[in-house]
C-alpha positions as CSV (number, residue, x, y, z in Angstrom):
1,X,-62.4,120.6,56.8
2,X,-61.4,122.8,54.7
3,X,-63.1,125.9,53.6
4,X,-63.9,126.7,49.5
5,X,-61.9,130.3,50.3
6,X,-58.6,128.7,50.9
7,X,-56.0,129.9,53.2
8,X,-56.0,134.1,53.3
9,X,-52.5,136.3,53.7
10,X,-51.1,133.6,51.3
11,X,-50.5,131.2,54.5
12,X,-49.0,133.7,56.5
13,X,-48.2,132.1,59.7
14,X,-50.6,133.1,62.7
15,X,-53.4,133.4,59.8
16,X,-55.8,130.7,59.5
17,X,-58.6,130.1,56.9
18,X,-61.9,132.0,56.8
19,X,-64.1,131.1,59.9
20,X,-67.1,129.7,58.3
21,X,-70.6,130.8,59.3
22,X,-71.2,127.8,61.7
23,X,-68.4,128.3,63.8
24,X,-69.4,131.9,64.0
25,X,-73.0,131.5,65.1
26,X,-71.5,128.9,67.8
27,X,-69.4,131.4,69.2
28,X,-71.8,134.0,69.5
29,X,-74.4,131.4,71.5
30,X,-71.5,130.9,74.0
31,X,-70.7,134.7,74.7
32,X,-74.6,135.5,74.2
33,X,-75.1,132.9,77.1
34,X,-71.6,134.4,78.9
35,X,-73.1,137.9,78.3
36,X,-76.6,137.3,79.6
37,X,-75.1,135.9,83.0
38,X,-72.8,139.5,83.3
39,X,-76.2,141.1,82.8
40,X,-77.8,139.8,85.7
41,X,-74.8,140.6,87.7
42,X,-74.9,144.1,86.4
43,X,-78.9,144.4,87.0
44,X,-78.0,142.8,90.3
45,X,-75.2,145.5,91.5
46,X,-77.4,148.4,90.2
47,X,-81.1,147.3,92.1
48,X,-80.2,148.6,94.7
49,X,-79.9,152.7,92.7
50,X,-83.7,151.8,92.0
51,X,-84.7,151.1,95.7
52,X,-84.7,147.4,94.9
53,X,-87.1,147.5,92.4
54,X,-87.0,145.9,88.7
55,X,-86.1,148.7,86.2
56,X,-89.6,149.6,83.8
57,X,-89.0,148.3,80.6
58,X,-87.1,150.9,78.1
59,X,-85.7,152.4,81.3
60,X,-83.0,155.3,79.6
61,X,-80.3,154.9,81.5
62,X,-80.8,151.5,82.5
63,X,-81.2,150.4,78.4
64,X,-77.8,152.4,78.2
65,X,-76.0,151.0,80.9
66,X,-76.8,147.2,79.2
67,X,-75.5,148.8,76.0
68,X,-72.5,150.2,77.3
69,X,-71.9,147.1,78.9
70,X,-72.6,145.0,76.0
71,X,-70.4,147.3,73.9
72,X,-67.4,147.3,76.4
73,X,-67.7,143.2,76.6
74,X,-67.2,143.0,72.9
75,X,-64.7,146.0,72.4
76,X,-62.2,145.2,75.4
77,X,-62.5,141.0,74.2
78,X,-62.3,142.2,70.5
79,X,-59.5,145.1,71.0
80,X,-57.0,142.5,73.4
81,X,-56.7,139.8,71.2
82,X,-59.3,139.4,69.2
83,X,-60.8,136.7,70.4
84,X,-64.1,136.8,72.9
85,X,-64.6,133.5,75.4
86,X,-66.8,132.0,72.5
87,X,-64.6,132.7,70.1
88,X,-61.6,131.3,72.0
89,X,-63.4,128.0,72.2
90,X,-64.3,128.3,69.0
91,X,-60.8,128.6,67.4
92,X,-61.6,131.6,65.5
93,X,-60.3,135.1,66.1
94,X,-61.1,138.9,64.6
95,X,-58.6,140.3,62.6
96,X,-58.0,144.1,60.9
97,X,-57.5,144.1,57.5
98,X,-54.4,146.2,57.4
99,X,-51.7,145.0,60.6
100,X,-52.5,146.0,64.1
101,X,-55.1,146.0,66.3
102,X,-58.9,146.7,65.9
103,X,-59.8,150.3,66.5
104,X,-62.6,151.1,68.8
105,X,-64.7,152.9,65.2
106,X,-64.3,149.6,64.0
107,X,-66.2,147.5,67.1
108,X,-68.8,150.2,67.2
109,X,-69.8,149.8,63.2
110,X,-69.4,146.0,63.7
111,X,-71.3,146.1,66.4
112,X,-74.0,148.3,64.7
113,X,-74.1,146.9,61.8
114,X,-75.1,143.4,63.3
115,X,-77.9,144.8,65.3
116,X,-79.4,147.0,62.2
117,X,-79.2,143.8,60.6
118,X,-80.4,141.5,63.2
119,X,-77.4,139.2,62.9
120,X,-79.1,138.3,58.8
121,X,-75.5,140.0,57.6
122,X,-73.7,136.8,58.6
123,X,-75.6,134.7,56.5
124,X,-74.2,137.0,53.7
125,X,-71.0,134.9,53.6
126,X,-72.2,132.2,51.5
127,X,-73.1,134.5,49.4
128,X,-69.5,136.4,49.1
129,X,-66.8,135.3,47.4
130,X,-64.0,136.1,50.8
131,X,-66.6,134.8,52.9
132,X,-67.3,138.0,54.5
133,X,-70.4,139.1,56.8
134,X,-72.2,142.3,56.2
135,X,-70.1,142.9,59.6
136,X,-66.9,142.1,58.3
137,X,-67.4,144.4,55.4
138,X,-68.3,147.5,56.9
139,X,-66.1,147.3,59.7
140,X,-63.1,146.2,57.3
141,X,-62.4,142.9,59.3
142,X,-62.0,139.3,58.9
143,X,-63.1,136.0,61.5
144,X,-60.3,133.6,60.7
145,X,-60.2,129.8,61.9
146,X,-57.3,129.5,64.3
147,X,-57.1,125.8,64.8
């Protein structure tokens, strides 16, 4: 299918179309699920700092450590590539507006913006004419379809 925004960089080859709002929230569910796994593990290796005992809830440095780790899953997948796992089997893939690769200011507002707006900003790309999220905007990226 093809999407109402056409094909971006005038076809350029390694380019695909926009990655429509579907496909996105299907590759998020796959790394959410992906990331919620590493979690545990990471809530497993770091029990036993707490004696063995589950963190409290809003635990400072535990909440920080999840963040980091959150932050780190997304930037490393985001800055090697472009692609996370659920975006790999997803066929779509992050790119910078200008050539090269995504800066590390750019995962942090990305990331950012899509907590401050609760993951709504996606929805904002049936509203825009490039098919943009509120994420893509601020962080001066685009999802394309790599199929």
């Amino acid at each position: 299918m093809r999407s109402a925004a056409g094909p971006v960089d005038g076809g350029m080859p390694g380019r695909g179309e926009v990655a429509g709002v579907f496909r996105r929230f299907a590759a998020f569910l796959y790394d959410a699920f992906l990331l919620a796994g590493l979690l545990f593990a990471v809530t497993a290796a770091v029990l036993p700092l707490n004696e063995g005992q589950a963190f409290r809830s809003g635990h400072p440095a535990y909440s920080a450590l999840l963040a980091l780790f959150v932050f780190l899953y997304f930037g490393w997948f985001w800055t090697h590539g472009g692609q996370t796992p659920g975006m790999r089997a997803w066929r779509i893939r992050l790119c910078t507006e200008n050539p090269g690769p995504l800066r590390g200011s750019q995962v942090a507002v990305r990331l950012l913006a899509g907590i401050l707006t609760l993951g709504l900003g996606t929805f904002w790309a049936w509203f825009d004419v490039k098919r943009r999220t509120l994420q893509d905007i601020v962080s001066r990226v685009r999802v394309l379809r790599v199929d």
